[in-house]
Backbone as a printed PyTorch tensor [residue, N CA C, xyz], in Angstrom:
tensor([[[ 44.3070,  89.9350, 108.3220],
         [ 45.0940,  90.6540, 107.3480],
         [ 45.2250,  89.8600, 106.0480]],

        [[ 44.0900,  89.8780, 105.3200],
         [ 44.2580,  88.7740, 103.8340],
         [ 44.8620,  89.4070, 103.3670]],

        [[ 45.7790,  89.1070, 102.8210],
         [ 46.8780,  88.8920, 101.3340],
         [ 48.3200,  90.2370, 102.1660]],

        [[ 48.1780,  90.0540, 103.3790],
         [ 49.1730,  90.5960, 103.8200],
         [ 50.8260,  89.7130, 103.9820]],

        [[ 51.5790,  90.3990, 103.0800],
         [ 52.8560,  89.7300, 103.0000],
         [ 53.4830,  88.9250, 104.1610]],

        [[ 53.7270,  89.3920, 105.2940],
         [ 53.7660,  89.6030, 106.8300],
         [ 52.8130,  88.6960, 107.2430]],

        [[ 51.6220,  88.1020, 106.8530],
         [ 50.4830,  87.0050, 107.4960],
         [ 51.2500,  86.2460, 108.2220]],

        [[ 51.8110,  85.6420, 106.9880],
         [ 51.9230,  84.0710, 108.0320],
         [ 52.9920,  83.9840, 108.9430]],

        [[ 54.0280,  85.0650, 108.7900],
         [ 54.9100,  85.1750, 109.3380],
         [ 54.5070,  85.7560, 110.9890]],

        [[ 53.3620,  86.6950, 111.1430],
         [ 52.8490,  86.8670, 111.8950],
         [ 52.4780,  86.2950, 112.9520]],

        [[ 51.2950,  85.4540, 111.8790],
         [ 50.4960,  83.4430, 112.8460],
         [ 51.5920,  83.0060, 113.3260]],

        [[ 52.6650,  82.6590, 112.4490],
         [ 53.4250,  81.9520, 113.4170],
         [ 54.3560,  82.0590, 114.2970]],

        [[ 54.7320,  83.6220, 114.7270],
         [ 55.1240,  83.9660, 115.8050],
         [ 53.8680,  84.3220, 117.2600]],

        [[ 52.8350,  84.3970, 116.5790],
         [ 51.5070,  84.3120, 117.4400],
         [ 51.0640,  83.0040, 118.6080]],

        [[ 51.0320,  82.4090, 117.1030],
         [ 51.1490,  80.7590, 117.4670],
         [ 52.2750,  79.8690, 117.9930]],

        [[ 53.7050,  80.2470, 118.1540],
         [ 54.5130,  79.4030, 118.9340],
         [ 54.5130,  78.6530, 119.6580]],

        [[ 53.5590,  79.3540, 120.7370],
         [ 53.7650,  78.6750, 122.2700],
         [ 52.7900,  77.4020, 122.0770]],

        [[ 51.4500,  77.5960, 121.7220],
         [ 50.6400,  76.6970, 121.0640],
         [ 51.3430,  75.4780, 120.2110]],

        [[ 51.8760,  75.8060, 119.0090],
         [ 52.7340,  75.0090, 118.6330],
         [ 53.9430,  73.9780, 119.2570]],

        [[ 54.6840,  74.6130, 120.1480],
         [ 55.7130,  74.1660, 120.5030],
         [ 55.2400,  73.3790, 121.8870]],

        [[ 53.6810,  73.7550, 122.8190],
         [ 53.5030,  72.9790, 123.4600],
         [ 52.8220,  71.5720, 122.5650]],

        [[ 51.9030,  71.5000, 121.6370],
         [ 51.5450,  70.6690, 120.9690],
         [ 52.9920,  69.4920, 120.4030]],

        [[ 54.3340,  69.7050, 119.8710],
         [ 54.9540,  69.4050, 119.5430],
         [ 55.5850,  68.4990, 120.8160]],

        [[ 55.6620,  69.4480, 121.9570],
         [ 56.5080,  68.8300, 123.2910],
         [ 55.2460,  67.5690, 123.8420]],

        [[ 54.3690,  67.0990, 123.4000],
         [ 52.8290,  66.2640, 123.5550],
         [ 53.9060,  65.0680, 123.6450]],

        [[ 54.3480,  65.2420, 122.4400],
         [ 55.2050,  63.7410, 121.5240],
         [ 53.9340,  62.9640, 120.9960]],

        [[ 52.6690,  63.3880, 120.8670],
         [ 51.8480,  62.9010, 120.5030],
         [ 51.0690,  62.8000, 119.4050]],

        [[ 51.3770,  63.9280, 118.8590],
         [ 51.2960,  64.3740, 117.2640],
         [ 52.6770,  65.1210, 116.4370]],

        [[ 52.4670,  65.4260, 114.9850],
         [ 53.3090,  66.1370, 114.4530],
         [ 52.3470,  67.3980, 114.2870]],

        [[ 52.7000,  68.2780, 113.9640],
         [ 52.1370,  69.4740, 114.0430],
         [ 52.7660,  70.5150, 112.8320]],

        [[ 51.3500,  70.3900, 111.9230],
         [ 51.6070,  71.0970, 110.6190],
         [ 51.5470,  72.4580, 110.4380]],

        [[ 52.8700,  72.7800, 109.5030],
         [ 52.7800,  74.7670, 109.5260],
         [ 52.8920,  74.7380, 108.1000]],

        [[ 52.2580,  75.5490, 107.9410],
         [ 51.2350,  75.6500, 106.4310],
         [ 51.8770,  77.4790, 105.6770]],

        [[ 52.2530,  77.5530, 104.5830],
         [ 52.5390,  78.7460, 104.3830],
         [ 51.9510,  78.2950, 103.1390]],

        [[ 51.2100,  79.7530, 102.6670],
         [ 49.7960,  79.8270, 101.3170],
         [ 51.1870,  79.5420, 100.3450]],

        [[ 52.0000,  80.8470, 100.0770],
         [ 52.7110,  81.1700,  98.6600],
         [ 54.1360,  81.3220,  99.0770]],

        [[ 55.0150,  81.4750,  97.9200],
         [ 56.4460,  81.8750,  98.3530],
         [ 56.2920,  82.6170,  96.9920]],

        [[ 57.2510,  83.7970,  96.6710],
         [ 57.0980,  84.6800,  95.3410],
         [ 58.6940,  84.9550,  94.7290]],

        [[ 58.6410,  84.1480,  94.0720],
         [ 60.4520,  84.2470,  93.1390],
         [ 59.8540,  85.2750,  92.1120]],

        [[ 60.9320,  86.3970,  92.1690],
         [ 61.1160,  87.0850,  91.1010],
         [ 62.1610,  87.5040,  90.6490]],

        [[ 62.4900,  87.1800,  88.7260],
         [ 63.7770,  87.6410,  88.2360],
         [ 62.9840,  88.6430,  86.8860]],

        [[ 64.0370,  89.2570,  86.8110],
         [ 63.7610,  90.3820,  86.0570],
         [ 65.3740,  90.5730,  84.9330]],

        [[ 65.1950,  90.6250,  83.5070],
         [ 65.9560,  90.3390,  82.8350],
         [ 65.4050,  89.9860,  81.2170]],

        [[ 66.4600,  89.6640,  79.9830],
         [ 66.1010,  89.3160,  79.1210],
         [ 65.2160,  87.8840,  79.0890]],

        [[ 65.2510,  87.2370,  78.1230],
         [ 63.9530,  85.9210,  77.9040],
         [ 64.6760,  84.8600,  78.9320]],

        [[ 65.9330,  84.5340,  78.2870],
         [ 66.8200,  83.7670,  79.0690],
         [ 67.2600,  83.4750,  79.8260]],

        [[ 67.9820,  84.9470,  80.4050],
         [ 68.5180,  84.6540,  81.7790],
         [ 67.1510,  84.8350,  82.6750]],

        [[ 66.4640,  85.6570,  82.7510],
         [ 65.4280,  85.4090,  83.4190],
         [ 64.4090,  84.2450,  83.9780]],

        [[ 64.3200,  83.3860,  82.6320],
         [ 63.4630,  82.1840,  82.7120],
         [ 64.6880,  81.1300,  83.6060]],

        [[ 65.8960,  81.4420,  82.7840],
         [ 66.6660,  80.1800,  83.6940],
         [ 67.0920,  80.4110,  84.7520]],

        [[ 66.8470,  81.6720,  85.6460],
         [ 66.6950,  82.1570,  86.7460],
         [ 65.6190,  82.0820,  87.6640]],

        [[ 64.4770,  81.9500,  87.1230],
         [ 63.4980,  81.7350,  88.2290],
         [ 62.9090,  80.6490,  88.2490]],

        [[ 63.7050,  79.4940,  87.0310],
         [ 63.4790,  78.3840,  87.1330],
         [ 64.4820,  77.7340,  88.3000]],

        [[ 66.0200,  77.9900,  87.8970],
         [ 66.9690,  77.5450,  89.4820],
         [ 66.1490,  78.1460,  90.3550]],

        [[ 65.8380,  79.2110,  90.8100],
         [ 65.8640,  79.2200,  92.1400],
         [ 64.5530,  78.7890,  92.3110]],

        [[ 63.4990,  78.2390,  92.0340],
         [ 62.0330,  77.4720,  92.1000],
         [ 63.1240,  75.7550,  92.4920]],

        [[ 63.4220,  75.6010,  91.6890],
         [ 64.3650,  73.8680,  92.0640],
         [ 65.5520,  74.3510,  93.3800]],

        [[ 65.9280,  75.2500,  93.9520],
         [ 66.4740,  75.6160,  95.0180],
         [ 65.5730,  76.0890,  96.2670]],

        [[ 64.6790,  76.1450,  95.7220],
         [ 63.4410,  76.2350,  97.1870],
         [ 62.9970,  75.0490,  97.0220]],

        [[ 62.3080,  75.0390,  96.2680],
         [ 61.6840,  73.1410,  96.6400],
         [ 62.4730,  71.8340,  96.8970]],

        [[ 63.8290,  72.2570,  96.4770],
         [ 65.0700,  71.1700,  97.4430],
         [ 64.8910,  71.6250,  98.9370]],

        [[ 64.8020,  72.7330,  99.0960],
         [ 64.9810,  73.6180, 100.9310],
         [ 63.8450,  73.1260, 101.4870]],

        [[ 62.5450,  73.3410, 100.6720],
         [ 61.2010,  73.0450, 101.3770],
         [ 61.1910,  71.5810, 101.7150]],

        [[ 61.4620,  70.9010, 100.7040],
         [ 61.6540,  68.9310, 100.8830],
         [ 62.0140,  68.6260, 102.1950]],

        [[ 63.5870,  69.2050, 102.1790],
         [ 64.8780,  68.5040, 102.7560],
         [ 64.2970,  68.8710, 104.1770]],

        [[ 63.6390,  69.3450, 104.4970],
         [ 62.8150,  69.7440, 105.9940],
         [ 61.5420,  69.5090, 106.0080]],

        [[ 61.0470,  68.6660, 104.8130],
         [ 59.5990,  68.1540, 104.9340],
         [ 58.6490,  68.8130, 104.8520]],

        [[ 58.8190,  69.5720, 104.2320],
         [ 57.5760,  70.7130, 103.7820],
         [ 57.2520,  69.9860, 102.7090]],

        [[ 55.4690,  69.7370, 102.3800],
         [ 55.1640,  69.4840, 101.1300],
         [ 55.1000,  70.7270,  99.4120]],

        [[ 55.8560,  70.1260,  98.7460],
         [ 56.0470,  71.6360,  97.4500],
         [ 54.7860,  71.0350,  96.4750]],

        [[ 53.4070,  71.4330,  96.2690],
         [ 52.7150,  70.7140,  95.7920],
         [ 52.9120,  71.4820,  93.9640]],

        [[ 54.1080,  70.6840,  93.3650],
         [ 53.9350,  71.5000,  91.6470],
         [ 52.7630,  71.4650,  90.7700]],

        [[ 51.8340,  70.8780,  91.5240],
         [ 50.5180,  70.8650,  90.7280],
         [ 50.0760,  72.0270,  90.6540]],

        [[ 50.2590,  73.1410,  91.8530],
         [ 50.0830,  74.2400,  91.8210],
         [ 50.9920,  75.3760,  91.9320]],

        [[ 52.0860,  74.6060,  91.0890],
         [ 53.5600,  75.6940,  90.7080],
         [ 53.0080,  76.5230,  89.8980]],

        [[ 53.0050,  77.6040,  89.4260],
         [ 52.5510,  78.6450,  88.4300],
         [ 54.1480,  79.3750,  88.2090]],

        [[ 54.2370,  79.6780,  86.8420],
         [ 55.4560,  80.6410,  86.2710],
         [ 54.4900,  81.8080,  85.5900]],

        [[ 54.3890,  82.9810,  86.6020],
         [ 53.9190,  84.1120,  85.8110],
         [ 54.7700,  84.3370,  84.2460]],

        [[ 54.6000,  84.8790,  83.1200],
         [ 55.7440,  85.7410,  82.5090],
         [ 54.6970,  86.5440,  81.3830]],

        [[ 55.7280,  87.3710,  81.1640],
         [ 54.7770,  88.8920,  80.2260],
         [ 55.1780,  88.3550,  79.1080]],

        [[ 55.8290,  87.5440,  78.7540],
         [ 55.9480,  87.7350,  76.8710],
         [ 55.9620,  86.4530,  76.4610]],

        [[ 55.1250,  85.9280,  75.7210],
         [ 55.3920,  84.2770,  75.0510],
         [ 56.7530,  83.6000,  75.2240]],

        [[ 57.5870,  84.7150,  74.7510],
         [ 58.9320,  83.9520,  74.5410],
         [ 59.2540,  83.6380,  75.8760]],

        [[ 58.7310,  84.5330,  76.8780],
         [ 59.6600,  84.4880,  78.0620],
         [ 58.7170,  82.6410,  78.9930]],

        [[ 57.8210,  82.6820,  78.4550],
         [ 56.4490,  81.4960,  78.8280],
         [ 57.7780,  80.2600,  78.1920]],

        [[ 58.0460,  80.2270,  76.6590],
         [ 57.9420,  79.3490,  76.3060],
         [ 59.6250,  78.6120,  77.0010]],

        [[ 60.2740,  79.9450,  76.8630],
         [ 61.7850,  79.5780,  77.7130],
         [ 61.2920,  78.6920,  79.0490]],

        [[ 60.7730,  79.0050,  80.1100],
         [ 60.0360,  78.8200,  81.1860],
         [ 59.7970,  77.1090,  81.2020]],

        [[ 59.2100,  76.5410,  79.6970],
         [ 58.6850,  75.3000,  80.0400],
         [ 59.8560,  74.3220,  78.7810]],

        [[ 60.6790,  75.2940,  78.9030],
         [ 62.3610,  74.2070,  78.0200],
         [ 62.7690,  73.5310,  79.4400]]])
């Protein structure tokens, strides 16, 4: 199911038992991998940009603090209007 919202959420109710026996090993750590996460705010230049900028720094505190890697090399901020781009990178 490529680019199905539901994927990975899928795999990894698929994959549990697999997982959770690999984990009970004590012999490895055992990596769970999710492609994307999708913040969206909708609004003027402002509140918008400084909205989907908090909550981007409120997931990647969540993803950390449980050891998920947040790789910002490949953070992307969609936005439709320059202004709303340039708010985005204040």
């Amino acid at each position: 199911m490529p680019g199905c919202p539901v994927a990975v959420a899928m795999l990894k109710a698929y994959m549990m038992d697999v997982v959770k026996a690999a984990e009970s090993s004590g012999e490895t750590e055992v990596g769970k991998y999710v492609d994307d996460i999708v913040l969206w705010k909708a609004g003027n230049v402002q509140t918008a940009a400084a909205g989907a900028v908090k909550a981007y720094r409120v997931v990647a505190k969540a993803l950390q603090d449980v050891k998920a890697v947040v790789n910002v090399q490949k953070t992307v901020f969609g936005t439709n209007t320059l202004a709303a781009e340039r708010q985005v990178k204040a």
